[in-house]
Short mmCIF file of the C-alpha atoms (twelve columns), coordinates in Angstrom:
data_MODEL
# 
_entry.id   MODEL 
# 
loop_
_atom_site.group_PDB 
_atom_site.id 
_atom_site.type_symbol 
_atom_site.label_atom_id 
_atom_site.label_alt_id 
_atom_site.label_comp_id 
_atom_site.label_asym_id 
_atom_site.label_seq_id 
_atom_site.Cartn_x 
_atom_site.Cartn_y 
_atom_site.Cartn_z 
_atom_site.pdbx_PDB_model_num 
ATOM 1   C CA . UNK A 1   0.000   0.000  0.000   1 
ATOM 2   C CA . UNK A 2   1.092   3.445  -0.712  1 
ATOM 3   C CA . UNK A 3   2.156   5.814  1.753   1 
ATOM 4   C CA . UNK A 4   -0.738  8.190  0.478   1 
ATOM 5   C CA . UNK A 5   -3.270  5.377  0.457   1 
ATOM 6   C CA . UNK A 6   -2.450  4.731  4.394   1 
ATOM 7   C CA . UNK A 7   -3.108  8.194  4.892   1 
ATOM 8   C CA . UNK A 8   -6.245  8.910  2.950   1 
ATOM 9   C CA . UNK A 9   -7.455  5.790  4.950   1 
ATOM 10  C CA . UNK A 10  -7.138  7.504  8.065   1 
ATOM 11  C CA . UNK A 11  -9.750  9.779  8.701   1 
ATOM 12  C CA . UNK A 12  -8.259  13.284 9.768   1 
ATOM 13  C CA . UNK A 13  -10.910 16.005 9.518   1 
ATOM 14  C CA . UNK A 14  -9.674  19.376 10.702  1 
ATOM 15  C CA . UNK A 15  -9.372  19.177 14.648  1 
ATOM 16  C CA . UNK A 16  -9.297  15.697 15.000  1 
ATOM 17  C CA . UNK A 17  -5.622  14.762 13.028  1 
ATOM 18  C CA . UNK A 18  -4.145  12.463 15.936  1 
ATOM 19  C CA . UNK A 19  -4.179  9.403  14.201  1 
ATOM 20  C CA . UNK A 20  -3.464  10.431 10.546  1 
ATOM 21  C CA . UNK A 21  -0.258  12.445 12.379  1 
ATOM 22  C CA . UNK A 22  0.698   9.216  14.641  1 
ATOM 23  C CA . UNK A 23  0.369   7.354  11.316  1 
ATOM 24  C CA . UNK A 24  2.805   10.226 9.435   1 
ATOM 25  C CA . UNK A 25  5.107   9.790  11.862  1 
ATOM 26  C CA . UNK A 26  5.843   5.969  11.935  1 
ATOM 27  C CA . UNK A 27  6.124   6.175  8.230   1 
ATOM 28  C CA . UNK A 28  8.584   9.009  8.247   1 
ATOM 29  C CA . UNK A 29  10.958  7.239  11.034  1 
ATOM 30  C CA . UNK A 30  10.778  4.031  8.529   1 
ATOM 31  C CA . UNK A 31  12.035  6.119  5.703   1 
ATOM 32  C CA . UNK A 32  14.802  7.365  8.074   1 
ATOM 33  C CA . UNK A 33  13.730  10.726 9.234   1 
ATOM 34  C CA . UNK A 34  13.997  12.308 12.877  1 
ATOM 35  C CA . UNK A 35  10.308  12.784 12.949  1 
ATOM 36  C CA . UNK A 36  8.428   14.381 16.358  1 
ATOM 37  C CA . UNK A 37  5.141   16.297 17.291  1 
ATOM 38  C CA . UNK A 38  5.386   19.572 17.900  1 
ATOM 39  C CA . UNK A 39  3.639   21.713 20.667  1 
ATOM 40  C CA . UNK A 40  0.740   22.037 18.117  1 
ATOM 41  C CA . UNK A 41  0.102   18.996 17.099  1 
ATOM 42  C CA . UNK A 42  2.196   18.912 13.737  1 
ATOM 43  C CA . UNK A 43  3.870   15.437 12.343  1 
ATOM 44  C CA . UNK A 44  7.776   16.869 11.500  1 
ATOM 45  C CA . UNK A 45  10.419  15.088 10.160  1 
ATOM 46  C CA . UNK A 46  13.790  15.947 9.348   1 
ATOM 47  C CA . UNK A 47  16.401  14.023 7.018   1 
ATOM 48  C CA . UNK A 48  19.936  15.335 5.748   1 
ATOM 49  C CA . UNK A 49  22.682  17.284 7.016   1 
ATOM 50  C CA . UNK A 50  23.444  20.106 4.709   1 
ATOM 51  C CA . UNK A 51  23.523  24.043 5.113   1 
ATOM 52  C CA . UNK A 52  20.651  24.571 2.554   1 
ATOM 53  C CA . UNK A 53  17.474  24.477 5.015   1 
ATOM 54  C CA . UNK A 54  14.385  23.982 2.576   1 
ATOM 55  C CA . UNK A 55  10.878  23.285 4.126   1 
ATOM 56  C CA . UNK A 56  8.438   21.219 3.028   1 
ATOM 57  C CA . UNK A 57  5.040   22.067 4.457   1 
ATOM 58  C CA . UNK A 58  1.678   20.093 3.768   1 
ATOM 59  C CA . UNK A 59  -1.103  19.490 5.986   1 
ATOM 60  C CA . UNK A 60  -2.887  16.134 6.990   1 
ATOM 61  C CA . UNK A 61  -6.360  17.648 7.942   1 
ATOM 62  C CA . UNK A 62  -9.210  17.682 5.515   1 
ATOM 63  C CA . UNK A 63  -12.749 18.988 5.616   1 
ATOM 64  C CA . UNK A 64  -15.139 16.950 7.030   1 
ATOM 65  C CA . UNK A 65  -17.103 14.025 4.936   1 
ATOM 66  C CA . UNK A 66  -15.673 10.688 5.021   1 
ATOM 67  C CA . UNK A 67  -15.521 9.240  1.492   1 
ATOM 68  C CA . UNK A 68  -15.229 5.729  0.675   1 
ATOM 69  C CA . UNK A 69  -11.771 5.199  -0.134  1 
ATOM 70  C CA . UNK A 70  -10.867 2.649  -2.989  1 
ATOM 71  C CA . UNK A 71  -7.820  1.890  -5.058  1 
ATOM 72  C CA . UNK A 72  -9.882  1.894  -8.752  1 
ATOM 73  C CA . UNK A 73  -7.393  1.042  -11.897 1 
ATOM 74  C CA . UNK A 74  -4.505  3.496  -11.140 1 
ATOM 75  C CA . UNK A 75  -6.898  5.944  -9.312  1 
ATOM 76  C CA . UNK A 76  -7.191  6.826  -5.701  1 
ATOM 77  C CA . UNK A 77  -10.397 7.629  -4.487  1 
ATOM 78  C CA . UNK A 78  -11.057 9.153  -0.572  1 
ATOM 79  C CA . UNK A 79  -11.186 12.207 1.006   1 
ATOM 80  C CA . UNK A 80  -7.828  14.110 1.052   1 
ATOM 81  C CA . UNK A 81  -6.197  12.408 -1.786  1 
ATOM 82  C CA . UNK A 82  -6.049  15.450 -3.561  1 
ATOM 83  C CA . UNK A 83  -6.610  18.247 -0.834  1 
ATOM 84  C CA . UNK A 84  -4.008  17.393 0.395   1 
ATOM 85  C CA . UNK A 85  -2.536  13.896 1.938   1 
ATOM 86  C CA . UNK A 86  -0.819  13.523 -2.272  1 
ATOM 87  C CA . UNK A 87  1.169   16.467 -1.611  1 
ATOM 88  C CA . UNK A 88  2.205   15.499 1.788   1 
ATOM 89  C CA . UNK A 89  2.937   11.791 1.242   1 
ATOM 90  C CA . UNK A 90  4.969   13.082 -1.919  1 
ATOM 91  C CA . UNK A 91  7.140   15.418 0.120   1 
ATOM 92  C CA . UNK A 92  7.966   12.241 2.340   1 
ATOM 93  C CA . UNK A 93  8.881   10.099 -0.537  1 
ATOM 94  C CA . UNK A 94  10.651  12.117 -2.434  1 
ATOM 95  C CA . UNK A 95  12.596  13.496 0.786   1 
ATOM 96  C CA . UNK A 96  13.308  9.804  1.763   1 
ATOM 97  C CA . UNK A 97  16.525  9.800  -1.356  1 
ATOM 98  C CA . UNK A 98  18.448  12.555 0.752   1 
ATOM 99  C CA . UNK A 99  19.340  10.734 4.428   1 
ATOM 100 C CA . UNK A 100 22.925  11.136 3.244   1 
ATOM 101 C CA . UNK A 101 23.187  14.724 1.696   1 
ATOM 102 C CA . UNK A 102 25.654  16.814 2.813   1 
ATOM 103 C CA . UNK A 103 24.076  19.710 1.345   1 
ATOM 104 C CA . UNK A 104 20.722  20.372 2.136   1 
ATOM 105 C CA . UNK A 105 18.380  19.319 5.169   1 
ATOM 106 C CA . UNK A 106 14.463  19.144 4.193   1 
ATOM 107 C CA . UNK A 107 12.215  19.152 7.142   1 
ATOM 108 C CA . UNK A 108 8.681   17.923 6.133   1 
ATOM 109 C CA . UNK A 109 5.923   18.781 7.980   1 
ATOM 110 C CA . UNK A 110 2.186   17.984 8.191   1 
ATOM 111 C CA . UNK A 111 0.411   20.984 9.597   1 
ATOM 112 C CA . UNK A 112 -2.836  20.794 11.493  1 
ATOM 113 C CA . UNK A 113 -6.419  22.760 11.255  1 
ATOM 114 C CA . UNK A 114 -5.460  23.844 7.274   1 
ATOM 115 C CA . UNK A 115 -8.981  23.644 7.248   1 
ATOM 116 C CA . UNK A 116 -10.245 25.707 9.759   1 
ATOM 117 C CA . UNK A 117 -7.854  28.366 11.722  1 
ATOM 118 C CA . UNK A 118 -4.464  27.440 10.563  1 
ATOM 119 C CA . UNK A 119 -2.957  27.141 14.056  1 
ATOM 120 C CA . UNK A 120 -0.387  24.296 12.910  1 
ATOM 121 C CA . UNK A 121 1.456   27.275 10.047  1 
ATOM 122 C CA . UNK A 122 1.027   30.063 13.068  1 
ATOM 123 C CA . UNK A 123 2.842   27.836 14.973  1 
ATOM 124 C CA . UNK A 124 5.210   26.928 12.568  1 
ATOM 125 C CA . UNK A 125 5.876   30.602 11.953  1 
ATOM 126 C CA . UNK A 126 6.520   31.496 15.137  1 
ATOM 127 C CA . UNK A 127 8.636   28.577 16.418  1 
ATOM 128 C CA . UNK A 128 11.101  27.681 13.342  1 
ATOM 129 C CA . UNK A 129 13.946  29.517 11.789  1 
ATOM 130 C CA . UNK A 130 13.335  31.317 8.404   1 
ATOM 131 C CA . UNK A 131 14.324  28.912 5.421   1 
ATOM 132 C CA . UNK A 132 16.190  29.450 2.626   1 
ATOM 133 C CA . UNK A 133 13.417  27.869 0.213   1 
ATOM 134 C CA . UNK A 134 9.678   27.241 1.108   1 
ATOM 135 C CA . UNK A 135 7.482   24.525 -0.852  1 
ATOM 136 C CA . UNK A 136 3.396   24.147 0.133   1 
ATOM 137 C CA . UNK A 137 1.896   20.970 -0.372  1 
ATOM 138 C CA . UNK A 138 -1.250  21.879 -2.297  1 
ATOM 139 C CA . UNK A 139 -2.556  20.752 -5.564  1 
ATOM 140 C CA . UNK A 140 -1.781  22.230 -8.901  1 
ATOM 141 C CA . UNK A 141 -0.821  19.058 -11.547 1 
ATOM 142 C CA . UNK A 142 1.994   17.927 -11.929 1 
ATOM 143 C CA . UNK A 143 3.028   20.145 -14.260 1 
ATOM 144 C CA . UNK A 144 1.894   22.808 -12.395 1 
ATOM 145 C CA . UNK A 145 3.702   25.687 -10.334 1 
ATOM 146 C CA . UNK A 146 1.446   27.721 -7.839  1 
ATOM 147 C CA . UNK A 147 2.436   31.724 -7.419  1 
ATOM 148 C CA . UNK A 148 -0.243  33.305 -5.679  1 
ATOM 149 C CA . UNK A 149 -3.442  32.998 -3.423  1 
ATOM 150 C CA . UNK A 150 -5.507  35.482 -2.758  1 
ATOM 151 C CA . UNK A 151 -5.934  36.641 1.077   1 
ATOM 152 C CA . UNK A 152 -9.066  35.702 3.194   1 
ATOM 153 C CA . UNK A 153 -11.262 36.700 5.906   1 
ATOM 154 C CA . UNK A 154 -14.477 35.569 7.446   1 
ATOM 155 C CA . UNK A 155 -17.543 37.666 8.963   1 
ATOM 156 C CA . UNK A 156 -19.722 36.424 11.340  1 
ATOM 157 C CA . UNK A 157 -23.240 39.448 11.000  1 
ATOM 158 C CA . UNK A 158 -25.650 39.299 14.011  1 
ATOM 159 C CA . UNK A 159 -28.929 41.657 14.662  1 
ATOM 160 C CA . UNK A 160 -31.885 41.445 16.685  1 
ATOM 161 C CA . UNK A 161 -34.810 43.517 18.005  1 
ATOM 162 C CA . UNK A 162 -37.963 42.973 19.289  1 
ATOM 163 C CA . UNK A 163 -40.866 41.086 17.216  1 
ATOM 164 C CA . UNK A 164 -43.122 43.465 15.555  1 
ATOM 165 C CA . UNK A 165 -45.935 43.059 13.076  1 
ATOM 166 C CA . UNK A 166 -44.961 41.957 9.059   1 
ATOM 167 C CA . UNK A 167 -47.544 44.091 8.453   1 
ATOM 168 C CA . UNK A 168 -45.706 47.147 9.954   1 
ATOM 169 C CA . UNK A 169 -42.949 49.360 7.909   1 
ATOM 170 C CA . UNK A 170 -40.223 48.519 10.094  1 
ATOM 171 C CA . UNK A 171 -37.652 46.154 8.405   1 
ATOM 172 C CA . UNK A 172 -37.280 42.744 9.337   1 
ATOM 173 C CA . UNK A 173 -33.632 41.541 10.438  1 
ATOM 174 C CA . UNK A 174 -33.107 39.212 7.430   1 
ATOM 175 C CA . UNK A 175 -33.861 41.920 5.244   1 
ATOM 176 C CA . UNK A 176 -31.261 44.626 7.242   1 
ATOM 177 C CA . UNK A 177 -28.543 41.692 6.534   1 
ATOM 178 C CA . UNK A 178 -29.698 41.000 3.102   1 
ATOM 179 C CA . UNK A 179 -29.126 45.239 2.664   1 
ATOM 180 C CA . UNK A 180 -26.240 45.273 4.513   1 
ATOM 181 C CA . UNK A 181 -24.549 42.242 2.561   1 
ATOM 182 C CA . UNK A 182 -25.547 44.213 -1.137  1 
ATOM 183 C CA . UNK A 183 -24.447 47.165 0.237   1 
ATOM 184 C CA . UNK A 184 -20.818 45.331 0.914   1 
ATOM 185 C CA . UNK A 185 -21.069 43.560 -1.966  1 
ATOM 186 C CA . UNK A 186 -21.727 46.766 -4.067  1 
ATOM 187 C CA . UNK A 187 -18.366 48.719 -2.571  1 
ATOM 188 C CA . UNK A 188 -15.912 45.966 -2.679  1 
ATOM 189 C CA . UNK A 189 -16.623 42.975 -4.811  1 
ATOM 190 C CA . UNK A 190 -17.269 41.707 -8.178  1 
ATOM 191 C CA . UNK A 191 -18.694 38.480 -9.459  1 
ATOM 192 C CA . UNK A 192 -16.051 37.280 -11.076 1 
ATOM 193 C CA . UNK A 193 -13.839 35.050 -9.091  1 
ATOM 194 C CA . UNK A 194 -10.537 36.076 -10.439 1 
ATOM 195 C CA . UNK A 195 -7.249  35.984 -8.767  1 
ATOM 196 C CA . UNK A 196 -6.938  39.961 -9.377  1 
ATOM 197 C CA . UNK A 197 -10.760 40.289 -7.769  1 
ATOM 198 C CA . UNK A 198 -12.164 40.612 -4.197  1 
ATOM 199 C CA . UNK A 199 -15.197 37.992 -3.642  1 
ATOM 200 C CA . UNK A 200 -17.794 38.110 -1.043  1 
ATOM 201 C CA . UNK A 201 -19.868 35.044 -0.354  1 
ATOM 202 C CA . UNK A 202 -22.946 34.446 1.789   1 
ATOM 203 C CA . UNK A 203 -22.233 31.259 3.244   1 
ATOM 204 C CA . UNK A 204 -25.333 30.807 5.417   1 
ATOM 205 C CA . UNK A 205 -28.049 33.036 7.029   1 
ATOM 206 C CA . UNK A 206 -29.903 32.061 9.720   1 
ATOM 207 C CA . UNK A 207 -33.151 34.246 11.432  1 
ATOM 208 C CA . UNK A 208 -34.250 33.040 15.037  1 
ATOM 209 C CA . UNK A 209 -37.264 34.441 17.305  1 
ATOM 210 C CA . UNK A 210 -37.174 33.808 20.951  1 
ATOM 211 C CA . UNK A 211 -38.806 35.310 23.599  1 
ATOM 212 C CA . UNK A 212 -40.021 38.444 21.398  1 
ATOM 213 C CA . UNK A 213 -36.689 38.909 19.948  1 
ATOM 214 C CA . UNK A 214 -36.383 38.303 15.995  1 
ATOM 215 C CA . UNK A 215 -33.263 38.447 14.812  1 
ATOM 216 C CA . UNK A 216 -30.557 37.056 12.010  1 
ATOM 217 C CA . UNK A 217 -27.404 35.800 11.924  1 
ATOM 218 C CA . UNK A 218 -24.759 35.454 9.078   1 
ATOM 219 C CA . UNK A 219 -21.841 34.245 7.487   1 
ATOM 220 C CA . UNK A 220 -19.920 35.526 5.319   1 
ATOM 221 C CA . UNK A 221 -16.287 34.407 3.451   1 
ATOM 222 C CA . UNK A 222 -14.122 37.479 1.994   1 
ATOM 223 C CA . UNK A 223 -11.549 36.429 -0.901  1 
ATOM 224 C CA . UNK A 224 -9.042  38.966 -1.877  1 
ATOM 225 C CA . UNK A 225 -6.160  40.249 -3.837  1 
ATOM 226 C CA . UNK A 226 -3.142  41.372 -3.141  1 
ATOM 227 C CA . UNK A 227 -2.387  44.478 -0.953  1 
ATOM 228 C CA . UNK A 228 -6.346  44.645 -0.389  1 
ATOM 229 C CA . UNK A 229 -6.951  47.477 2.742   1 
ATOM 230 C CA . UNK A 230 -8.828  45.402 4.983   1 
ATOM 231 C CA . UNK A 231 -8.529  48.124 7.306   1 
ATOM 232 C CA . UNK A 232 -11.025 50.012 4.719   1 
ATOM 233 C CA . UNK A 233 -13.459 47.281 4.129   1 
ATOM 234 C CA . UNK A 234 -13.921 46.808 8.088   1 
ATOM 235 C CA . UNK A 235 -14.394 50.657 8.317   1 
ATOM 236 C CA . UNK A 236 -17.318 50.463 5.531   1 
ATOM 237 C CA . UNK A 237 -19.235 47.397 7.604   1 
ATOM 238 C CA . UNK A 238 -19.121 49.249 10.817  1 
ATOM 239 C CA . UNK A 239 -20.507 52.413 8.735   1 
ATOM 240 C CA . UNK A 240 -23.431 49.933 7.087   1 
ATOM 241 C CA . UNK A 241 -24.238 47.750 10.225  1 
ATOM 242 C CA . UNK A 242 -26.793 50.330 11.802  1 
ATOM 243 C CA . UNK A 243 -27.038 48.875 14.828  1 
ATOM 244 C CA . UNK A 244 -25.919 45.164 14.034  1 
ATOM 245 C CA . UNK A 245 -23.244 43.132 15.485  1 
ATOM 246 C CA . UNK A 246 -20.124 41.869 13.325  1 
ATOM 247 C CA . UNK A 247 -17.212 40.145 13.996  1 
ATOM 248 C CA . UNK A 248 -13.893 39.092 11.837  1 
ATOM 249 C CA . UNK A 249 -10.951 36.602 11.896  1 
ATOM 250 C CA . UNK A 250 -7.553  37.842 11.568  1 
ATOM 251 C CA . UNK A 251 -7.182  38.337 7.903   1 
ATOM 252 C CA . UNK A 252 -4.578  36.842 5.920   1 
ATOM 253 C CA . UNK A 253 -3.455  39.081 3.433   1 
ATOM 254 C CA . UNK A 254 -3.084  37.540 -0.707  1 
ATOM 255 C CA . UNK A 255 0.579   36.824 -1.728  1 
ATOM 256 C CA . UNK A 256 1.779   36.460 -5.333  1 
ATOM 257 C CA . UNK A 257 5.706   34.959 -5.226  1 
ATOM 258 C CA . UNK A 258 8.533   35.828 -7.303  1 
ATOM 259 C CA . UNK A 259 8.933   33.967 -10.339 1 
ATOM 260 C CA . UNK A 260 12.851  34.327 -10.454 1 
ATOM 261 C CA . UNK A 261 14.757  32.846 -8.227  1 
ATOM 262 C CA . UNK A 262 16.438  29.408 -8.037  1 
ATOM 263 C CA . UNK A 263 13.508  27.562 -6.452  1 
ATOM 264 C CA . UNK A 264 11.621  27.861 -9.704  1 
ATOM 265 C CA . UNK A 265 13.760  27.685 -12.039 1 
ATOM 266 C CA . UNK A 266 14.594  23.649 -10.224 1 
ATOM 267 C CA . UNK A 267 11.186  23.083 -10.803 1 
ATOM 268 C CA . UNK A 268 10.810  24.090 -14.214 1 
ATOM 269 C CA . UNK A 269 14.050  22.347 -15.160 1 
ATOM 270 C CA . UNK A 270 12.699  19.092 -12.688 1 
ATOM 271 C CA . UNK A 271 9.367   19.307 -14.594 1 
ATOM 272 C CA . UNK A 272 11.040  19.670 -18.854 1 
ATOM 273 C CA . UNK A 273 13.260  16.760 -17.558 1 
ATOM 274 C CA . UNK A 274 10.410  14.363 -16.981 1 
ATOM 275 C CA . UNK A 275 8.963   15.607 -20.404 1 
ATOM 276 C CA . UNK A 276 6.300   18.463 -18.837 1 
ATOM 277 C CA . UNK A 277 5.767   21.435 -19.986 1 
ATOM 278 C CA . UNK A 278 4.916   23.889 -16.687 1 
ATOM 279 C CA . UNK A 279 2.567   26.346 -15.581 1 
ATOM 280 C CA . UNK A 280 2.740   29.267 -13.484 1 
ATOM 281 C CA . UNK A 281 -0.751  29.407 -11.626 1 
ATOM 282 C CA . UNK A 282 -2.433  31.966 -9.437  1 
ATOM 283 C CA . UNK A 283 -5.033  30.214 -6.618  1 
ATOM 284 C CA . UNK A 284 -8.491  32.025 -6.139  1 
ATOM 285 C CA . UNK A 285 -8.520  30.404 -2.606  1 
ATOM 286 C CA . UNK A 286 -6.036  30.712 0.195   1 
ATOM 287 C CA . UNK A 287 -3.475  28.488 2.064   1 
ATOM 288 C CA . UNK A 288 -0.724  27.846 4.513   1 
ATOM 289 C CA . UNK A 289 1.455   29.555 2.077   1 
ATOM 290 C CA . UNK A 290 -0.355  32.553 2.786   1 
ATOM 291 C CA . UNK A 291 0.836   32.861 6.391   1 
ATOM 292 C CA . UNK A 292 4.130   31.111 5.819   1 
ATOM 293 C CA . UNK A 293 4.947   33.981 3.061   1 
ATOM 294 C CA . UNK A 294 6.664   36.274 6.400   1 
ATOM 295 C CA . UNK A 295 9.317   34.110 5.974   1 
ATOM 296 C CA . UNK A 296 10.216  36.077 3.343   1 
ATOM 297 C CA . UNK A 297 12.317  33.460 1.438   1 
ATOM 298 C CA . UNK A 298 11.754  31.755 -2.163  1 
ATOM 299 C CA . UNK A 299 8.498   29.905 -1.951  1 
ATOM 300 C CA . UNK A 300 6.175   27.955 -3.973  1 
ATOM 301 C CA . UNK A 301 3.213   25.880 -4.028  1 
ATOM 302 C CA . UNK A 302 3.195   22.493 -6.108  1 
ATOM 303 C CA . UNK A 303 1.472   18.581 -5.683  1 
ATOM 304 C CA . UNK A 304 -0.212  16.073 -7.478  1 
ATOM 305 C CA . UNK A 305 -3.858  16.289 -8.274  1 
ATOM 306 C CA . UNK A 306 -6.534  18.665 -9.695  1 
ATOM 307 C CA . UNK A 307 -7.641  21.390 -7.600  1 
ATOM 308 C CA . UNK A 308 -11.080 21.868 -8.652  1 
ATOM 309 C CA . UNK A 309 -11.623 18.508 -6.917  1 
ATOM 310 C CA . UNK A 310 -10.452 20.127 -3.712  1 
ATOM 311 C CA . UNK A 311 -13.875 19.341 -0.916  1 
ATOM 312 C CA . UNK A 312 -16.258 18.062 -3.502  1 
ATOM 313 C CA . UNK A 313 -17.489 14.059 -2.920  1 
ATOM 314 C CA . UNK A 314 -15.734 13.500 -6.563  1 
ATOM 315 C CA . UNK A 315 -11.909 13.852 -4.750  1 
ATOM 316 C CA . UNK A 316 -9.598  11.154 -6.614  1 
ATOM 317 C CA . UNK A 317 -5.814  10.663 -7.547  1 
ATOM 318 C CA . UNK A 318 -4.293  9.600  -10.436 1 
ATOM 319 C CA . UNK A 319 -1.361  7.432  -8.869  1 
ATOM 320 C CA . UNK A 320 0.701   8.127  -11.627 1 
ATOM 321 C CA . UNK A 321 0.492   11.630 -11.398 1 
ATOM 322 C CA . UNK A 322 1.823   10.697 -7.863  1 
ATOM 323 C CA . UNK A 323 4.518   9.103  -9.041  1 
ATOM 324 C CA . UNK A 324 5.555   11.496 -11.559 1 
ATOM 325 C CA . UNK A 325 5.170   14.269 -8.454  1 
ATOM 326 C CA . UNK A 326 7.619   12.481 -6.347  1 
ATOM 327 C CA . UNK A 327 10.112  12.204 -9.434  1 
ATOM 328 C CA . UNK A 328 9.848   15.821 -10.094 1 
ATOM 329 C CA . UNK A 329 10.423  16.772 -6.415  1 
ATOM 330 C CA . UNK A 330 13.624  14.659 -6.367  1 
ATOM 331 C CA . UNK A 331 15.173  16.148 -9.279  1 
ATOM 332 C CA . UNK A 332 14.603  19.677 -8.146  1 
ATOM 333 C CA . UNK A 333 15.651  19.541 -4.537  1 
ATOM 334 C CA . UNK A 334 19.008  17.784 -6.217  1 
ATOM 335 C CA . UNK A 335 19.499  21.287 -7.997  1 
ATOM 336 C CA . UNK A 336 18.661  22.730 -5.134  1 
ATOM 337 C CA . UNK A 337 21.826  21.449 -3.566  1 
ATOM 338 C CA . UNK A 338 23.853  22.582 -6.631  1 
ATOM 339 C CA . UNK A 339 26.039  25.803 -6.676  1 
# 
């Protein structure tokens, strides 16, 4: 069995990694890595001895939904085989080849709570040494190199008053969050999903009446592009709440890499070798990479597996995409380690 298989197999929805992490780490101690859990829960493994420090950060947490996993004619099916227990397991694989360098040292780690909060990359951030290169486990083909992701932020919208009649001209509370949401929407977004755009979605709105309150709650999921003033867009929903509650997450701001450095240009030289011709991409979501950008060091994102799969009940991997990740991987950390 592959070492992505055994992981897809274990269960590991965001909060609740322990055994997918316990699992990690017996597999990276086989392959000969000093492997421990850290403070926060994340499976990290280290393996060669050289000056080059390059990181190698996935995570083992999916969303919730427990797919059947089966092994199908070449093709993974299960929940996280794509988003993002590929990447990871690829990382370990392909790190495995370099217990004897004398030139770099990877440490691979599989973060916790991707999914939700992040806390396994804060913790990362604020408890490891800056790198000299960065790579994210997330999904973009095999012949694909990820750039960018735009930042993110959620809002959590909350008013109530006291029941009146429909038949009266006061506004009801969904309809002051329904205004107050088009009103947002109206300033700051567009409908168009682009990497370049800001998108606001409602994500669920609840109304509730209790005890002669009526009220309505909502949530809301910000998307946006680089250098976006969330200081501004907080400003406007205090100025269009009239009277409503709202409260925010601490935003993570979009990031968009450099393209020229020596971290790409391995992986565009790893990818031509195996006979691929790469692609720079830009991600209209978000991701670890997003925090881990402080940093400040060469950084990319790159895996096995189609994105647009990410969360839906369709999630499958090619295993010979796999294969052809971990071969890529190889090849570039080996330039890495060249003058």
């Amino acid at each position: 069995m592959t070492l992505v298989e055994k992981l897809v197999r274990t269960y590991s929805p965001s909060g609740s990694e322990k055994n997918a992490v316990d699992v990690f780490l017996g597999e990276l101690k086989r392959r000969g890595y000093d492997a421990y859990e850290d403070e926060a829960g994340n499976a990290i493994g280290i393996i060669g001895n050289g000056p080059i420090q390059i990181y190698l950060i996935g995570h083992i947490d999916t969303v919730p939904g427990d797919i059947p996993v089966r092994l199908d004619n070449g093709i993974l099916y299960g929940r996280g085989s794509v988003d993002a227990k590929g990447c990871l397991a690829s990382f370990c694989e392909a790190g495995k080849q370099f217990s004897n360098s004398k030139k770099i040292t990877l440490t691979v780690v599989g973060c916790v709570r991707e999914e939700t909060d992040s806390m396994g990359a804060y913790h990362l951030k604020n408890t490891l040494q800056n790198p000299d290169y960065l790579i994210i486990g997330e999904p973009s083909g095999w012949e694909g190199i990820t750039l960018g992701y735009r930042g993110a932020m959620s809002i959590e919208y909350k008013y109530d008053c006291s029941r009146h009649h429909h038949g009266a001209p006061e506004k009801t509370p969904p309809e002051l969050g329904i205004e107050f949401y088009t009103k947002i929407f109206g300033k700051f977004a567009s409908k168009d999903p682009a990497f370049e755009r800001v998108s606001l979605r409602l994500v669920n709105i609840n109304s509730y009446e209790k005890d002669g309150i009526i009220g309505v709650k909502m949530n809301m999921d910000l998307r946006t592009p680089e250098n976006f003033n969330f200081n501004k867009f907080i400003l406007e929903c205090k100025k269009q709440a009239r009277g409503a509650s709202f409260v925010t997450n601490k935003p993570m701001h979009g990031i968009l890499a450099d393209k020229k450095n020596q971290l790409v240009r391995s992986f565009l030289g790893g990818i031509r070798k195996t006979g691929g011709k790469p692609v720079f991409k830009k991600k209209t979501g978000s991701s670890d990479m997003n925090i881990l950008a402080d940093w400040g060091c060469p950084m990319i994102a790159y895996g096995p597996g189609d994105s647009a799969l990410d969360h839906t009940i369709k999630e499958h991997l090619y295993i010979s995409e796999y294969d052809k990740t971990i071969e890529i991987l190889t090849i570039s950390l080996e330039r890495l380690g060249e003058p």
